[in-house]
C-alpha positions as CSV (number, residue, x, y, z in Angstrom):
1,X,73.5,-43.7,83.4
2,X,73.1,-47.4,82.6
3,X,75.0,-50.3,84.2
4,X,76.3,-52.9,81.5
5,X,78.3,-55.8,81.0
6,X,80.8,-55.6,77.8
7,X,81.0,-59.0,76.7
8,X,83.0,-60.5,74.3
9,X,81.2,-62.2,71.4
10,X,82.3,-66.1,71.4
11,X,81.9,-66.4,75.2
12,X,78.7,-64.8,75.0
13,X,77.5,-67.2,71.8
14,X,78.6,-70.9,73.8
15,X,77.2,-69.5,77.1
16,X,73.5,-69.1,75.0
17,X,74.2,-72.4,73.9
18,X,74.8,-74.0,77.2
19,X,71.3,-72.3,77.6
20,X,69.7,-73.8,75.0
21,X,71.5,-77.7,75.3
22,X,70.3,-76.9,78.7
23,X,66.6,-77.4,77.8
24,X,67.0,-80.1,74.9
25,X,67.9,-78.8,71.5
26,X,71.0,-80.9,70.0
27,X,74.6,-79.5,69.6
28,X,73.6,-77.8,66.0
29,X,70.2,-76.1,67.4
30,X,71.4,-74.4,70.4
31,X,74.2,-73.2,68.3
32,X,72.4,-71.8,65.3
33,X,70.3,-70.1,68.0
34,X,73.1,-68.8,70.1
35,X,74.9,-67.4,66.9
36,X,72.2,-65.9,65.4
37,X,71.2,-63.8,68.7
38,X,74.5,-62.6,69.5
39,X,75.0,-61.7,65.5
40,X,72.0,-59.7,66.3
41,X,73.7,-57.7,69.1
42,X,76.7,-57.4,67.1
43,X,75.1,-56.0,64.5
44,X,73.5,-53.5,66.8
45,X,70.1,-54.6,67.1
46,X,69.9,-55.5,70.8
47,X,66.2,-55.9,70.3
48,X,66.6,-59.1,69.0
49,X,69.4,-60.5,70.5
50,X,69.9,-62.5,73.8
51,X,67.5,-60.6,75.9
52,X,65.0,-63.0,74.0
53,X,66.5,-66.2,75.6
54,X,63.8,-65.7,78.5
55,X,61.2,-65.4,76.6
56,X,62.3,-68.4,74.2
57,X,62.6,-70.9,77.0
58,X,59.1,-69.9,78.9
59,X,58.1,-70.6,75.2
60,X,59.1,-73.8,76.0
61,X,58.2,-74.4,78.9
62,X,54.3,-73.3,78.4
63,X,54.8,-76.1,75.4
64,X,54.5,-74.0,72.9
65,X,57.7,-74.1,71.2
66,X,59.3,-77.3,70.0
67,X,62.8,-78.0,70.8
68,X,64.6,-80.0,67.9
69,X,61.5,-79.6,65.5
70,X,62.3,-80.4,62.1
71,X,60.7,-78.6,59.0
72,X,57.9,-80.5,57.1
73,X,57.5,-79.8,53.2
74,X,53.4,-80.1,52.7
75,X,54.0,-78.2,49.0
76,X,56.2,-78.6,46.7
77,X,56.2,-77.0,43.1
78,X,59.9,-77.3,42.5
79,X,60.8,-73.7,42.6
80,X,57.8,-73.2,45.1
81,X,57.8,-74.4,48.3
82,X,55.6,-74.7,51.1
83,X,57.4,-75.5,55.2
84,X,55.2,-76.2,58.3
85,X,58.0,-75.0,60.7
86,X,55.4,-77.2,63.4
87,X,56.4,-74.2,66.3
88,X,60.2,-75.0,65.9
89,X,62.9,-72.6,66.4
90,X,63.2,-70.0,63.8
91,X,66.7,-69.6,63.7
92,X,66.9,-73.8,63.2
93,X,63.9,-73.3,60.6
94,X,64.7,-70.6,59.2
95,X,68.8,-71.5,58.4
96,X,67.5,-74.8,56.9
97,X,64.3,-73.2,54.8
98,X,66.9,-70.9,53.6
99,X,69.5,-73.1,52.1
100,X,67.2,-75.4,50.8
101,X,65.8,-72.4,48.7
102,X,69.1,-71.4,47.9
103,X,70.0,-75.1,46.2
104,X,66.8,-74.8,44.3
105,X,68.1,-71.3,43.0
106,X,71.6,-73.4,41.7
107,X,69.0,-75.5,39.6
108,X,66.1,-73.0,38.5
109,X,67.2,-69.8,38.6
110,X,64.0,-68.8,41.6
111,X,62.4,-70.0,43.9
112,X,59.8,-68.5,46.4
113,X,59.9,-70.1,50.1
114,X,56.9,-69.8,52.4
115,X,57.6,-70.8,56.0
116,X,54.5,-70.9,58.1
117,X,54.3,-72.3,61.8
118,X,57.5,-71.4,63.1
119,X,58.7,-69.7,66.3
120,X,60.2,-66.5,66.0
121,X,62.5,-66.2,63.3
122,X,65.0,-63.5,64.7
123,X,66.5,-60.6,62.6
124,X,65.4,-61.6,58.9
125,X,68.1,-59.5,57.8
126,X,70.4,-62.9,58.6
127,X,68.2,-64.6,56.0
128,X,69.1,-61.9,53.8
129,X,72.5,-61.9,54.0
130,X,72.2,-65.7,54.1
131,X,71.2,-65.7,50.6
132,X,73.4,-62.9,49.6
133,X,76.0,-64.6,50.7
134,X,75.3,-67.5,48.5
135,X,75.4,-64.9,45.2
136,X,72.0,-64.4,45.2
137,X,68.9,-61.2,45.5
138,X,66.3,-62.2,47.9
139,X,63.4,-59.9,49.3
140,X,61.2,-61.3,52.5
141,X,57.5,-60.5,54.0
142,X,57.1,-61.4,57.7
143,X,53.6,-61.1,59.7
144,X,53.6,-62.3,63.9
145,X,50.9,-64.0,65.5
146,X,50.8,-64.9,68.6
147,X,51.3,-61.4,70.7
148,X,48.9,-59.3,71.4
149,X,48.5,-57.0,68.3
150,X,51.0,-54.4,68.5
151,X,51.1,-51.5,65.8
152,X,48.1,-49.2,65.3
153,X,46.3,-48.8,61.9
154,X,47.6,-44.8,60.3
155,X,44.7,-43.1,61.4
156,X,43.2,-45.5,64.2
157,X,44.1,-45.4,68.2
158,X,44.3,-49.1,69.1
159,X,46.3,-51.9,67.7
160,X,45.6,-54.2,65.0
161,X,48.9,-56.4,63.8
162,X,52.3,-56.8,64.4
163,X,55.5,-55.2,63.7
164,X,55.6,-57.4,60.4
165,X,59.1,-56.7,58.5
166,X,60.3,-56.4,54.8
167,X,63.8,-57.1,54.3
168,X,65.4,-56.9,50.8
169,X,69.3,-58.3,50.3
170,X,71.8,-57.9,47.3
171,X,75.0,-58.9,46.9
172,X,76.9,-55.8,46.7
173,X,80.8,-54.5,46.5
174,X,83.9,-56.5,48.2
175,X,81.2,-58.9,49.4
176,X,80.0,-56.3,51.3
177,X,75.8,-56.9,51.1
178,X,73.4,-54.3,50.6
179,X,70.2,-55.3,53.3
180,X,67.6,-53.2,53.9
181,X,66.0,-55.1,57.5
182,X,63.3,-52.7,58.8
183,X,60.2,-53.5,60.8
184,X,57.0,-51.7,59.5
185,X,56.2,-50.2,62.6
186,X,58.6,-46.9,63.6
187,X,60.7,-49.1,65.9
188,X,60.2,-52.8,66.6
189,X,58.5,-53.8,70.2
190,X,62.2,-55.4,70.9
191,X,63.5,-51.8,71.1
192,X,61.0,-50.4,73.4
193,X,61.9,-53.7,75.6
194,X,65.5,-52.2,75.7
195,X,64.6,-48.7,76.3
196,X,62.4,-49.9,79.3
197,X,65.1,-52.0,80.5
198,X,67.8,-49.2,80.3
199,X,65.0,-46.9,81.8
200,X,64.7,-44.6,78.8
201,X,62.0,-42.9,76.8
202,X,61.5,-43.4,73.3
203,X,61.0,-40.5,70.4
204,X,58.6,-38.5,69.9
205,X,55.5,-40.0,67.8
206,X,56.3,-43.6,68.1
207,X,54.0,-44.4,70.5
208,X,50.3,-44.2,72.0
209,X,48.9,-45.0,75.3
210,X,45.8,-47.4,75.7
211,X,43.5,-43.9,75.2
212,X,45.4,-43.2,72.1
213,X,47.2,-40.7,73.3
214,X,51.0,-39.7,72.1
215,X,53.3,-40.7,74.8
216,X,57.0,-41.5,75.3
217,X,56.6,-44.3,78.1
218,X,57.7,-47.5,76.9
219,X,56.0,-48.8,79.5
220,X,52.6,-48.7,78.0
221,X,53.5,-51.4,75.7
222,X,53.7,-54.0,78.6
223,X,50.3,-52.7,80.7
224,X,46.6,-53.9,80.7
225,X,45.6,-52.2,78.6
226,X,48.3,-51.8,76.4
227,X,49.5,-49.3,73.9
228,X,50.4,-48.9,70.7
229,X,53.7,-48.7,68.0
230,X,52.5,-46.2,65.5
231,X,53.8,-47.1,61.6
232,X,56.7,-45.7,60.1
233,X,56.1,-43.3,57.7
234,X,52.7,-42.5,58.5
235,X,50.4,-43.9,55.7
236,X,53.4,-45.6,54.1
237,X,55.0,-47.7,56.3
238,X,51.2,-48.6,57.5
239,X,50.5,-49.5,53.5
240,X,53.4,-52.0,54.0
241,X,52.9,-53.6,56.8
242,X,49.3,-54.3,55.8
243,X,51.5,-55.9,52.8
244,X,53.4,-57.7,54.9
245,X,50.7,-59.2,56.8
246,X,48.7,-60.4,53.7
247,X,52.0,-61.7,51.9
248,X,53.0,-63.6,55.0
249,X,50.0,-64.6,56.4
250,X,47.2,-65.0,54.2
251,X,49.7,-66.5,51.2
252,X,51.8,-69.1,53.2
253,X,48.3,-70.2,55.1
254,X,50.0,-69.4,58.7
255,X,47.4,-67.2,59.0
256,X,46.4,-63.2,59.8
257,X,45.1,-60.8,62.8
258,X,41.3,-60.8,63.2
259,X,39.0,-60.6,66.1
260,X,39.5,-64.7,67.0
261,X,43.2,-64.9,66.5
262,X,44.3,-66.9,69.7
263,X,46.6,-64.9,72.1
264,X,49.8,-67.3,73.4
265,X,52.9,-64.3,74.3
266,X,54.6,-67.2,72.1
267,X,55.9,-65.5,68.5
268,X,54.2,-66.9,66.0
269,X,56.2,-66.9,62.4
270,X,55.1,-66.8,59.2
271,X,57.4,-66.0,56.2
272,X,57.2,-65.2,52.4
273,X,60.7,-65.1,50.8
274,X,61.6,-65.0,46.5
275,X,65.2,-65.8,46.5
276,X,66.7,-65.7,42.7
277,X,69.8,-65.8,40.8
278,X,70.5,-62.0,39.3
279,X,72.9,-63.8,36.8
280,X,70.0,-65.3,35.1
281,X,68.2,-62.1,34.5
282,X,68.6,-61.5,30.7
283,X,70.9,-58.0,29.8
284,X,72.3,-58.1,33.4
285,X,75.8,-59.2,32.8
286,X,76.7,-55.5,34.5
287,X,74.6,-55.4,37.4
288,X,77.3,-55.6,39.5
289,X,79.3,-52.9,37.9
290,X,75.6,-50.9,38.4
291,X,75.7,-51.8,42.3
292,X,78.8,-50.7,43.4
293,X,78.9,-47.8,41.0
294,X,75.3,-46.4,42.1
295,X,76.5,-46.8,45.9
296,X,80.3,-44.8,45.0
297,X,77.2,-42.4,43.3
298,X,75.3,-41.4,46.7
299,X,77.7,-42.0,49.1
300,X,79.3,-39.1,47.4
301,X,76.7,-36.7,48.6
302,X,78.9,-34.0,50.5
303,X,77.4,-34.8,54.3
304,X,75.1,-32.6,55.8
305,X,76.2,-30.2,59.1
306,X,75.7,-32.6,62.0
307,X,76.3,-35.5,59.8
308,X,78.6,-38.1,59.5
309,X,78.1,-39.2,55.7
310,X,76.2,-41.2,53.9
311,X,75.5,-44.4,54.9
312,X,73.5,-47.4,52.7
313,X,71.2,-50.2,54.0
314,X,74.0,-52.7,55.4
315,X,76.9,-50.5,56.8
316,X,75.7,-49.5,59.9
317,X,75.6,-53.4,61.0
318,X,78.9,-53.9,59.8
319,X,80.4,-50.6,61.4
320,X,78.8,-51.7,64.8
321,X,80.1,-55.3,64.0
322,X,83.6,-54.5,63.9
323,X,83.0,-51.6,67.4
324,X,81.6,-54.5,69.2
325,X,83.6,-57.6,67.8
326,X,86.8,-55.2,69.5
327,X,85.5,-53.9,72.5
328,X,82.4,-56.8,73.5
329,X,79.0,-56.6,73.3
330,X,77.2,-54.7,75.8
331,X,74.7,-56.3,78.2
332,X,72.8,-54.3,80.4
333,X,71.6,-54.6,84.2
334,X,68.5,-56.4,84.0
335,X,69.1,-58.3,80.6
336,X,72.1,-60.0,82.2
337,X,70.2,-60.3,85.4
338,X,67.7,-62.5,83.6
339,X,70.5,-64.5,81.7
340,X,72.0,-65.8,85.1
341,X,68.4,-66.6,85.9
342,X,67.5,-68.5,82.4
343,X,71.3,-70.0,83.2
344,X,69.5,-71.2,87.1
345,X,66.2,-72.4,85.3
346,X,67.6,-75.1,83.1
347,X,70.2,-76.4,85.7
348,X,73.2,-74.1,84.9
349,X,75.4,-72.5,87.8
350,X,75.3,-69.3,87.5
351,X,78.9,-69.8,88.6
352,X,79.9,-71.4,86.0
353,X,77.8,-69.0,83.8
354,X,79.5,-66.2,85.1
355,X,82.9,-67.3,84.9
356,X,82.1,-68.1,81.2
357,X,81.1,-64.3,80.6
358,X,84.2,-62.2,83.0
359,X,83.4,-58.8,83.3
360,X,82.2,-56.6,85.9
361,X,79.8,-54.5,85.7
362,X,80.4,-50.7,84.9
363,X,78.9,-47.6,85.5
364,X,78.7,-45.7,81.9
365,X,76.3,-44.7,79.0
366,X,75.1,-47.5,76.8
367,X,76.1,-47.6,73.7
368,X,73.8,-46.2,70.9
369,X,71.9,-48.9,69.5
370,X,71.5,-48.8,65.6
């Protein structure tokens, strides 16, 4: 049993941004940053939602991050472009990298965005839909510095690089998005935080311990020495990551894992995103037609026993969106008990706080995260 707060999605979002105005960032940076981590929860990925805000603001306060940074353009092709995110916060960076892609798309048709520099950029599925929302198809390779490497090599025992997503995004049917948003790694190191925190163990072969040993302990991922996240898919998901990590890294000049790479428990960004206009794809006046027709196609498949149906990449965000947007977002124990303390650290009651977010704490099974 696990002890959560159900809170309901606006209160939640202007409480963040209390946080975050409580620290420096202007009206429009605390608010892109408190939107985009409670869209995460709502979505169902609690991993990176607000039980990052403690995290973010010792960020700040080791100096690391940069409150109010602005993006600096250091290349510029016309549909390529280069951003030095200088440590700023990603979801600032990252909403502003975005639509400035998305207006060189209205003129060119493409255009390939590299971000490098920035503080952690969040769910990139938002930057997905961000561009699908706009009319357009976008895919996106991210690599993470910073951290202590986190995800073993298929075959090896210790870790070598991140969690590094791929994220692909399409417009799709009753501007309903199709976004695949998938670290590389079986689970991202944001949902063994939340099954530590709820006191859980994780599956079966997702993790190692520091002797390279299979173990369900979340635990070992925060111990000296650590563990290890193996990849998704075995040699697959390992193949991609090692993509990720070259496409994001090497390519945008933020930079890759090796045996010197400097070790701040700061998130360290980089980003490789192609965002282009399917419209101006020669023979694809039907593509739309194709989408929602090929989805009708599989979602067809009668389900299997123990199944619900057929779900594609998308709908199980917006299912938990709509669960959550009725009955709040839930919060558990020790990720609210470290919100009232963030709340404390940058001069907020936690009075006033808790007034903001009513509830009381009750005694039940968290909800299934997605």
């Amino acid at each position: 049993m696990t002890n959560y707060v159900a809170v309901r999605a606006q209160l939640l979002s202007s409480a963040i941004a209390q946080i975050f105005q409580g620290i420096g960032s202007n009206e429009i940076e605390a608010r892109l940053i408190a939107d985009n981590l409670v869209l995460a929860n709502l979505s169902g990925h609690d991993s990176h939602g607000v039980g990052l805000v403690p995290l973010y603001l010792d960020g700040v306060k080791a100096g690391l991050v940069r409150v109010n940074q602005r993006p600096e353009i250091i290349a510029d092709s016309g549909m390529m472009i280069t951003i030095d995110a200088g440590m700023g916060f990603g979801q600032a960076i990252g909403h502003e990298a975005m639509e400035l892609g998305i207006s060189r798309v209205r003129t060119s048709g493409i255009c390939l965005v590299a971000i490098r520099n920035c503080h952690h950029l969040g769910r990139i599925g938002h930057w997905g839909e961000q561009c699908a929302q706009a009319g357009y198809v976008s895919t996106h390779y991210v690599n993470t510095l910073g951290l202590p490497p986190l995800v073993a090599p298929y075959g090896g025992s210790d870790a070598r690089f991140a969690t590094n997503p791929y994220c692909a995004a399409l417009p799709g049917p009753n501007g309903q998005p199709v976004v695949l948003d998938m670290a590389t790694s079986k689970i991202a190191l944001g949902k063994v935080r939340v099954a530590m925190n709820k006191g859980t163990e994780v599956e079966d072969d997702t993790l190692i311990d520091a002797d390279g040993q299979p173990t369900n302990d979340p635990r070992v991922m925060y111990q000296s020495p650590s563990g290890a996240i193996l990849p998704f898919g075995r040699h697959k998901g390992y193949g991609l990551g090692v993509i990720a990590e070259l496409f994001a890294g090497a390519l945008t000049g933020g930079g890759t894992y090796n045996a010197s790479t400097a070790v701040t428990k700061v998130i360290h960004n980089n980003m490789l995103s192609i965002i282009f206009d399917p419209e101006k794809l020669g023979g694809a006046a039907s593509w739309r037609d194709d989408v929602s027709g090929f989805i009708d196609w599989v979602k067809a498949s009668p389900p299997r026993e123990n199944s619900d149906g057929v779900l594609v990449a998308g709908e199980p965000e917006r299912i938990t969106f709509v669960e959550r947007s009725r009955s709040g977002i839930p919060v558990d124990e020790t990720t609210w008990t470290e919100l009232i303390g963030a709340a404390r650290a940058v001069g907020l009651s936690s009075d006033v706080l808790a007034a903001t977010l009513v509830n009381d704490f009750s005694s039940a099974n968290s909800p299934k995260d997605h």
